[in-house]
C-alpha positions as YAML, in Angstrom:
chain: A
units: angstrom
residues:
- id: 1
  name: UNK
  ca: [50.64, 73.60, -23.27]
- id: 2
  name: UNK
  ca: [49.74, 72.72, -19.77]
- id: 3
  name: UNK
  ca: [52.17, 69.83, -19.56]
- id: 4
  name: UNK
  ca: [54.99, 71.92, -20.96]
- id: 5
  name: UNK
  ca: [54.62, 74.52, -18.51]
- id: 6
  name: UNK
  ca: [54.11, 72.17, -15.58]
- id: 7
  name: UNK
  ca: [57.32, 70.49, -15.03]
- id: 8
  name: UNK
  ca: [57.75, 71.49, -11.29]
- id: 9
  name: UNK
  ca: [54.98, 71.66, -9.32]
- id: 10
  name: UNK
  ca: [54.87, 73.54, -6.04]
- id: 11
  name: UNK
  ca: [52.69, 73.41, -3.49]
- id: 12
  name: UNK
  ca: [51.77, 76.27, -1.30]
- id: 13
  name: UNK
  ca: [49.55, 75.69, 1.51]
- id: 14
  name: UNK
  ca: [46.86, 78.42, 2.47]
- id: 15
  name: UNK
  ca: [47.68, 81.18, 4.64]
- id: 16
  name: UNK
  ca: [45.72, 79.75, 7.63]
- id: 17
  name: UNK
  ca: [47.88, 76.71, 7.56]
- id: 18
  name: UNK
  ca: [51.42, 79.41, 7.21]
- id: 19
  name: UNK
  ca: [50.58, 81.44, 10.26]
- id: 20
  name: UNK
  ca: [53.84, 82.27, 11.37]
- id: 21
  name: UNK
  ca: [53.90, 84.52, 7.83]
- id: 22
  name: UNK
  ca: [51.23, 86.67, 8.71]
- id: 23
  name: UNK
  ca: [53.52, 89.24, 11.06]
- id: 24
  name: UNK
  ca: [55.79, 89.35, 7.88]
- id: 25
  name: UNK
  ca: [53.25, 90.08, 5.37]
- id: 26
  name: UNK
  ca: [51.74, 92.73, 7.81]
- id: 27
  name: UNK
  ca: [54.99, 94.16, 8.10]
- id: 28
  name: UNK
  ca: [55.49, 94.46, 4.40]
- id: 29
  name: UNK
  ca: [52.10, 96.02, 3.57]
- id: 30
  name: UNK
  ca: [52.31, 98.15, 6.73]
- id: 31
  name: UNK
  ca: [55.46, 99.91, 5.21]
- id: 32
  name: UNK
  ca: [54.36, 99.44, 1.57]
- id: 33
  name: UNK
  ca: [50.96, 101.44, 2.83]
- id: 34
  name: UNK
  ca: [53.11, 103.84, 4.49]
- id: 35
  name: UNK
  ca: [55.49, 104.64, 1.85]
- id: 36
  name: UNK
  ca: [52.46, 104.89, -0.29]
- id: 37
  name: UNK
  ca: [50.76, 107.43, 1.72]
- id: 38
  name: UNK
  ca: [53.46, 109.22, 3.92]
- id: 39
  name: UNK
  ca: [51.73, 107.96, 7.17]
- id: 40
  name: UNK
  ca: [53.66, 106.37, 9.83]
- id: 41
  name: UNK
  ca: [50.92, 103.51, 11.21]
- id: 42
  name: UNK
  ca: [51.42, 100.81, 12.73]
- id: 43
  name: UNK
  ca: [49.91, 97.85, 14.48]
- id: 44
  name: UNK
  ca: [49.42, 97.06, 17.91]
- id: 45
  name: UNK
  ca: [50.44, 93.82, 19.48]
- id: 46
  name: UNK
  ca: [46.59, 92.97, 20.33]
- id: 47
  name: UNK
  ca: [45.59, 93.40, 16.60]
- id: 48
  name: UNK
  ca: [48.28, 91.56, 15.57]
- id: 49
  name: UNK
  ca: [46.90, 88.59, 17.39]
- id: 50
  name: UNK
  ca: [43.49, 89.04, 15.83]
- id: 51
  name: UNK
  ca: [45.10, 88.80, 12.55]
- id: 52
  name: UNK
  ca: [46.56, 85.67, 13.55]
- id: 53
  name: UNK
  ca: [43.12, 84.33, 14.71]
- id: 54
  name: UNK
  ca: [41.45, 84.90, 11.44]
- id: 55
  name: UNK
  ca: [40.74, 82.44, 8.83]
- id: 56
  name: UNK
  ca: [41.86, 84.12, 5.57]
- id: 57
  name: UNK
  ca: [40.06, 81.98, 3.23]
- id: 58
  name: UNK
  ca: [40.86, 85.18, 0.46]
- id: 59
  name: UNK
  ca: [44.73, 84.27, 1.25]
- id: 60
  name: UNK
  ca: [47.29, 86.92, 1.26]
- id: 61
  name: UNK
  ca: [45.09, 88.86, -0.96]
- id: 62
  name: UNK
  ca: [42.79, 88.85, 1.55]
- id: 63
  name: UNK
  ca: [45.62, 89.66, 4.35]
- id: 64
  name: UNK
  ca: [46.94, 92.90, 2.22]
- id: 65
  name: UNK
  ca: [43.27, 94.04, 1.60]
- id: 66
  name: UNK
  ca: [41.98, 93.88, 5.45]
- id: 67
  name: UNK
  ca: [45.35, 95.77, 6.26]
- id: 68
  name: UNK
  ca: [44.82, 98.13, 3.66]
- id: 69
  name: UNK
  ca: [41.49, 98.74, 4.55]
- id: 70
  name: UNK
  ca: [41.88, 99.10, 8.57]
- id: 71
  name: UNK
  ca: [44.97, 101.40, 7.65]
- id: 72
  name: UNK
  ca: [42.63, 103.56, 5.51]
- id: 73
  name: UNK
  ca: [39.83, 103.71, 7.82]
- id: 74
  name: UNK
  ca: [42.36, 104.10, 11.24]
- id: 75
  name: UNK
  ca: [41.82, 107.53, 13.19]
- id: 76
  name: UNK
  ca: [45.41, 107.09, 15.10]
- id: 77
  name: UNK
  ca: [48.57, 106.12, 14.54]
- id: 78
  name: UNK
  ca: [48.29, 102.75, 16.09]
- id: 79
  name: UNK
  ca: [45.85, 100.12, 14.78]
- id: 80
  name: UNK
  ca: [44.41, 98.47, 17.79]
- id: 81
  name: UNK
  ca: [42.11, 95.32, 17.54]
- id: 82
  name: UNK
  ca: [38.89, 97.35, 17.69]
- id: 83
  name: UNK
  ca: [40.02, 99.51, 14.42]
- id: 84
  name: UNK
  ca: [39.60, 96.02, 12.80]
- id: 85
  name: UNK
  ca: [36.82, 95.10, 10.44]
- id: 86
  name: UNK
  ca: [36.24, 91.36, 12.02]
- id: 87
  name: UNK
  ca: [35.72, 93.30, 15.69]
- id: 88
  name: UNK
  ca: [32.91, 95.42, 13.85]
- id: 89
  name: UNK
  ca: [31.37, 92.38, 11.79]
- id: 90
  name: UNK
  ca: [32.59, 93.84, 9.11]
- id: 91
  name: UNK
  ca: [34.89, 91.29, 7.74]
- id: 92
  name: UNK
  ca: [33.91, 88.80, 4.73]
- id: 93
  name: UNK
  ca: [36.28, 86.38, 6.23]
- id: 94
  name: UNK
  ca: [33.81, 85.64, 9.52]
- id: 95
  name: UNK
  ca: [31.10, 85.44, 6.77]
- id: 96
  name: UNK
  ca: [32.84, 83.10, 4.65]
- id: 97
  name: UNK
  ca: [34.14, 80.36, 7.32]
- id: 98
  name: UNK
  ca: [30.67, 79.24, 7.89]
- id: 99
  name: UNK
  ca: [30.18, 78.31, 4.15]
- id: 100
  name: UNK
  ca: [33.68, 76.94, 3.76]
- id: 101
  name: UNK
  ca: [34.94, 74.77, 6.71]
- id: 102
  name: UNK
  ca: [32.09, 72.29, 6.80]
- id: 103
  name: UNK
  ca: [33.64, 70.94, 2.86]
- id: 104
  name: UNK
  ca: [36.08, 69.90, 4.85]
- id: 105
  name: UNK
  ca: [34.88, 66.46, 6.80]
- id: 106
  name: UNK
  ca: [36.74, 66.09, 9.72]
- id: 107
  name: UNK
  ca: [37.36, 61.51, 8.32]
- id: 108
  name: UNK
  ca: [40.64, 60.38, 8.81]
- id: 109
  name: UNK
  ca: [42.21, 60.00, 5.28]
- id: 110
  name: UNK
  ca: [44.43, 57.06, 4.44]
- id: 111
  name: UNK
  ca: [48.10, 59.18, 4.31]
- id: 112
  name: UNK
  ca: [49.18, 59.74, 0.85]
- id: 113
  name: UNK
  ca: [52.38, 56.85, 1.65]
- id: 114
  name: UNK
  ca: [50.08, 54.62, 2.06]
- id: 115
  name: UNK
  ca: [47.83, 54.82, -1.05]
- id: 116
  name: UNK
  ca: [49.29, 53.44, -3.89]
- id: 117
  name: UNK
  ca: [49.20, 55.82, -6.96]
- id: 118
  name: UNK
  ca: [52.27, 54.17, -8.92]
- id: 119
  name: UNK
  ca: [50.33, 54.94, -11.95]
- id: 120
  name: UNK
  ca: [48.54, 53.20, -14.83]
- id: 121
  name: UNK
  ca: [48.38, 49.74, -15.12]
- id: 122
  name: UNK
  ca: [50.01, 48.68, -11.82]
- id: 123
  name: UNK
  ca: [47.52, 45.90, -10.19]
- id: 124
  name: UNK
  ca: [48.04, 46.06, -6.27]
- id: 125
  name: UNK
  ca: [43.88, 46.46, -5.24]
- id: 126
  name: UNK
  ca: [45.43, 45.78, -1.29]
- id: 127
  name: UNK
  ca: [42.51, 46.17, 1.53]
- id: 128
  name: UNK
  ca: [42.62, 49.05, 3.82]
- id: 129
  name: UNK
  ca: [39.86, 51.13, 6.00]
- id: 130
  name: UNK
  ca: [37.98, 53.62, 3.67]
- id: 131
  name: UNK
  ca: [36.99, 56.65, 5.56]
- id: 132
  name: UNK
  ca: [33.50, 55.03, 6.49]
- id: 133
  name: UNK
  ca: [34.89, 53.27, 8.40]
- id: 134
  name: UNK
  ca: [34.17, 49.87, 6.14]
- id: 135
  name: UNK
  ca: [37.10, 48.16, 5.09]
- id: 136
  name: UNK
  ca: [37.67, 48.01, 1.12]
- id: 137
  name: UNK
  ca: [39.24, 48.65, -2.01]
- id: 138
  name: UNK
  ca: [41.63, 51.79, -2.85]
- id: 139
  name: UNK
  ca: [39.01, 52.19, -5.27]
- id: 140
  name: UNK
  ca: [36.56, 52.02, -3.11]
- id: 141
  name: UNK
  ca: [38.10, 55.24, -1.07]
- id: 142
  name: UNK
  ca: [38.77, 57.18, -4.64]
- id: 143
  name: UNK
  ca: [35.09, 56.56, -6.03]
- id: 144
  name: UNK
  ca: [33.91, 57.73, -2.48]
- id: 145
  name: UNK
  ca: [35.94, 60.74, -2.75]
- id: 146
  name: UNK
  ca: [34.69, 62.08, -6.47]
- id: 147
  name: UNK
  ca: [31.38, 61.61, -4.70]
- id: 148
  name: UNK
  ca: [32.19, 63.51, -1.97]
- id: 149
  name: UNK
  ca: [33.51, 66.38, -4.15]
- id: 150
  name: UNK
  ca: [30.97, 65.87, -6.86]
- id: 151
  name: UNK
  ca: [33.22, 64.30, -8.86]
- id: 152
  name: UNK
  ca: [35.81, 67.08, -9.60]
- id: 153
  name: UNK
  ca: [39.08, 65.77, -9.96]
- id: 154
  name: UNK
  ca: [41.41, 68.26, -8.23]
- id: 155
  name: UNK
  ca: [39.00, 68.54, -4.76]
- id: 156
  name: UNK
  ca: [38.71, 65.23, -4.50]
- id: 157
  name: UNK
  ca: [42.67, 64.73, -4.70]
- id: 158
  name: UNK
  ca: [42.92, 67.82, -1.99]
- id: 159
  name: UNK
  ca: [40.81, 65.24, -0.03]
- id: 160
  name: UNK
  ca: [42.71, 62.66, -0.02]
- id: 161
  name: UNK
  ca: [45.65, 64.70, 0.21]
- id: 162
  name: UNK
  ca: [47.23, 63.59, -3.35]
- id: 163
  name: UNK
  ca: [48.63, 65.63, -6.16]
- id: 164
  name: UNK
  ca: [46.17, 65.78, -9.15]
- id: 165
  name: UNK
  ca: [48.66, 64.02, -11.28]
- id: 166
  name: UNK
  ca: [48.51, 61.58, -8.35]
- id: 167
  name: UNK
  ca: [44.62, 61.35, -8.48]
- id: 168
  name: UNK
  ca: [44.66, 60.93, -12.52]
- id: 169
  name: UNK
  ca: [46.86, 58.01, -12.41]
- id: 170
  name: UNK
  ca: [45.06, 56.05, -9.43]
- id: 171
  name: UNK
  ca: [41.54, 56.90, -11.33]
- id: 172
  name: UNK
  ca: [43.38, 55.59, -14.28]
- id: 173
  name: UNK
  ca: [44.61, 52.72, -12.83]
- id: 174
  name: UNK
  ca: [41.34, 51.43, -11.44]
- id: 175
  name: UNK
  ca: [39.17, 52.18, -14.64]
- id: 176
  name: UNK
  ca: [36.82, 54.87, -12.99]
- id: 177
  name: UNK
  ca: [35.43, 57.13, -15.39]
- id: 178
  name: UNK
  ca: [34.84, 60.74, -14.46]
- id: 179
  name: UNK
  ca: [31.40, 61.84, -14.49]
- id: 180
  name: UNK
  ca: [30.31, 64.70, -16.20]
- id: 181
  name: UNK
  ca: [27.53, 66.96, -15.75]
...
């Protein structure tokens, strides 16, 4: 069923990497909010920086929650950046960005160009720089990868910045079997 219903993949990057969509998704819960609840809020230009700044692991979810919330809890009809829960250490998203940036390593990847994921059975095992530094194999850099992400398929792709169909076939390819736990 999963193949049938994944002919086109798309791939949306998080919110923290969109930033220039934040003002329009505040905008659109802002009025949604307001039509809601015949208020008439709005945000100030200082918070609307803040909510720039932020990390938004939670995604737009996250975005129409903290507006939500500050829109529930706001005493005026502006929202300025200290009606904010992240200026009152309030906000999960402060809490959060501590436990999820450092699963990130900050290794320079081998672009997705040049890694060659033509699929199963194709033989090219050319020598490039793994991200140790230590020049080897292309499966050298995919078995150090699974490790990385203790060996889940679709993180370890994100790492290398491949597609998981992408991943599959170079794992394929080079004959490295997934380990389960």
């Amino acid at each position: 069923l999963y193949y049938r219903i994944n002919v086109v993949s798309i791939f949306l990057p998080p919110l923290r990497e969109r930033r220039e969509d934040i003002p329009l998704l505040v905008s659109y819960f802002l009025e949604k909010f307001n039509a809601e609840n015949q208020r008439n809020l709005s945000f100030s230009t200082d918070a609307m920086k803040i909510m720039l700044e932020c990390y938004w692991p939670g995604n737009v979810r996250e975005l129409e929650n903290c507006v939500e919330r500050t829109m529930t809890m706001a005493r005026g009809l502006v929202i300025r950046e200290i009606d904010l829960p992240c200026q009152q250490d309030k906000c999960f998203s402060v809490a959060l960005r501590s436990h999820v940036q450092p699963v990130r390593p900050v290794i320079p990847i081998v672009p997705r160009h040049e890694v060659d994921v033509s699929g199963p059975g194709s033989g090219d095992h050319s020598e490039t720089e793994t991200p140790s530094g230590e020049f080897g194999t292309e499966r050298d850099r995919l078995i150090w990868a699974m490790e990385q992400c203790g060996w889940v398929q679709a993180k370890a792709a994100r790492l290398l910045k491949l597609t998981s169909r992408q991943m599959g076939y170079a794992l394929q390819k080079h004959k490295i079997e997934i380990k389960r736990f």
